[in-house]
One Martini backbone bead per residue (centre of mass of N, CA, C, O) as a GRO file, in nm:
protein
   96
    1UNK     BB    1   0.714  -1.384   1.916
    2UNK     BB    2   0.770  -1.189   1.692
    3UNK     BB    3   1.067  -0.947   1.602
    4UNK     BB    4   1.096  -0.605   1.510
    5UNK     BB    5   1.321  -0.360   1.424
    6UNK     BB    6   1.358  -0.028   1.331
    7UNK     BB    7   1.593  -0.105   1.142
    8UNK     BB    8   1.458  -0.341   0.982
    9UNK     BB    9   1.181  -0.159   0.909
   10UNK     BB   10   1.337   0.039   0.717
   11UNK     BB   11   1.459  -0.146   0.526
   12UNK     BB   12   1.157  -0.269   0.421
   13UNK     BB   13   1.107   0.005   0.318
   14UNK     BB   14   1.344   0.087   0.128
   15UNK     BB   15   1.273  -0.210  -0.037
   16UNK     BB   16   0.981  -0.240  -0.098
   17UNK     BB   17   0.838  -0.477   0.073
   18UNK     BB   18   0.565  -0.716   0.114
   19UNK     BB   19   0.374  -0.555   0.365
   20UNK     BB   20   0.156  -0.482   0.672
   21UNK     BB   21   0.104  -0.189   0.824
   22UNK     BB   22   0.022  -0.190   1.188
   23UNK     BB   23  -0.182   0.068   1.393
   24UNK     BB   24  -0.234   0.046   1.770
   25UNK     BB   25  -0.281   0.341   1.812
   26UNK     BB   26  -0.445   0.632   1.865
   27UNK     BB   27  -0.558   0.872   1.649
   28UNK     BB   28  -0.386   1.099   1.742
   29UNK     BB   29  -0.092   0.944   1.743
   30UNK     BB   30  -0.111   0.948   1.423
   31UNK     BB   31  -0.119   1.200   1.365
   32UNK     BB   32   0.138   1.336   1.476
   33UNK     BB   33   0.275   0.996   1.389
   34UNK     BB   34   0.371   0.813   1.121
   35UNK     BB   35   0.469   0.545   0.895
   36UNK     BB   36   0.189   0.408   0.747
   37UNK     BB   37  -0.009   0.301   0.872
   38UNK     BB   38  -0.320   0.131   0.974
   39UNK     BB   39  -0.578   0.214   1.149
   40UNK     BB   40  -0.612   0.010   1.474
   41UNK     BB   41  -0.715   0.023   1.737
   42UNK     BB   42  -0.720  -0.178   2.000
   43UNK     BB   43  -1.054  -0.157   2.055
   44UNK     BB   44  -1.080  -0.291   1.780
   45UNK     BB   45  -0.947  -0.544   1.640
   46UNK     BB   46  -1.154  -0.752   1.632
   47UNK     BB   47  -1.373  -0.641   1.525
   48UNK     BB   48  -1.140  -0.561   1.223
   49UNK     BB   49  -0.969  -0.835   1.156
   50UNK     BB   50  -1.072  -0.828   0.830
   51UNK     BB   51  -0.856  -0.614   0.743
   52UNK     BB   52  -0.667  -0.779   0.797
   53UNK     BB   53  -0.383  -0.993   0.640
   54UNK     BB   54  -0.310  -1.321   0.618
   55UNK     BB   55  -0.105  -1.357   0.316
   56UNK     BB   56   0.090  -1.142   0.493
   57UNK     BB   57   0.287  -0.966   0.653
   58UNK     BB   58   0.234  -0.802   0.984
   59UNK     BB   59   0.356  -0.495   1.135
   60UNK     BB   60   0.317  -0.412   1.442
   61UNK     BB   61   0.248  -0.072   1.598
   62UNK     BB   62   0.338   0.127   1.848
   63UNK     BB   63   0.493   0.294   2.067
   64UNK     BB   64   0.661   0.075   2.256
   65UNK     BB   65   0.523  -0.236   2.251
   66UNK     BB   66   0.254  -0.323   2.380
   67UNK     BB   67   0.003  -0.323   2.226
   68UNK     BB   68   0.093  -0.524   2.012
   69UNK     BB   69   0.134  -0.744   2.194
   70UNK     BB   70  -0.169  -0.767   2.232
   71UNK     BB   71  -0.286  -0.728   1.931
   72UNK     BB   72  -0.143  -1.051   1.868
   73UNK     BB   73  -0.257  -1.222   2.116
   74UNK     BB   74  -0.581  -1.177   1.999
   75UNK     BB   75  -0.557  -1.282   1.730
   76UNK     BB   76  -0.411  -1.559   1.750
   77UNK     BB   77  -0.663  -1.665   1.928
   78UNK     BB   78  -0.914  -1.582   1.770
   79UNK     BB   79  -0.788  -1.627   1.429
   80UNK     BB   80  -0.483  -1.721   1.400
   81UNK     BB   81  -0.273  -1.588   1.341
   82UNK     BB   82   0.056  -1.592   1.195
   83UNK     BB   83   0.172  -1.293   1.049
   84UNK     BB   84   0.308  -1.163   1.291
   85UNK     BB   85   0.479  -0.877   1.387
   86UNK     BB   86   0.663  -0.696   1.629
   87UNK     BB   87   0.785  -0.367   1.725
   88UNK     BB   88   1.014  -0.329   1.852
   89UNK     BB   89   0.950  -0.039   2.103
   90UNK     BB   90   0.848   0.093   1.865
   91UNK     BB   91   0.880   0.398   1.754
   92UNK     BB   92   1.032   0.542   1.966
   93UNK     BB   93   1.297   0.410   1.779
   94UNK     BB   94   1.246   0.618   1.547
   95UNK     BB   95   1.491   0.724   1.262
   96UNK     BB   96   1.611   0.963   1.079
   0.00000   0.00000   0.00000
């Protein structure tokens, strides 16, 4: 599994890189706290995702880096995606 990061992906937001960033943390967590991902918690994610794009990078983020690794570890068994990355120990990383 790809692994970015929380210092690699302020980089890529500083820079403007095009790719999808990808919240699968619960509604009440992105609300207190989020860097701008799509909110798709993991209990939808199989649902919603038609929602992700195939075409480009896309770097999954909870809390920790747990859950974006069961959400990367379902979409790539059930649809093949290819283009996922996990942030490494999640957001709890992430500094200001």
């Amino acid at each position: 599994m790809q692994q970015i990061s929380a210092k690699q992906l302020q980089k890529k937001l500083a820079e403007g890189e095009d790719f999808f960033l990808l919240d699968v943390r619960e509604k009440s967590e992105h609300e207190e706290f989020n860097i701008g991902g799509k909110l798709i918690p993991l209990d939808q994610i199989i649902r919603k995702a038609v929602e992700i794009p195939m075409e480009k990078p896309v770097i999954v983020y909870c809390q920790k880096g747990v859950r974006s690794q069961i959400a990367i570890q379902r979409l790539e068994q059930k649809f093949n995606f290819a283009n996922l990355i996990n942030l490494a120990g999640g957001i709890q990383n992430w500094t200001f």
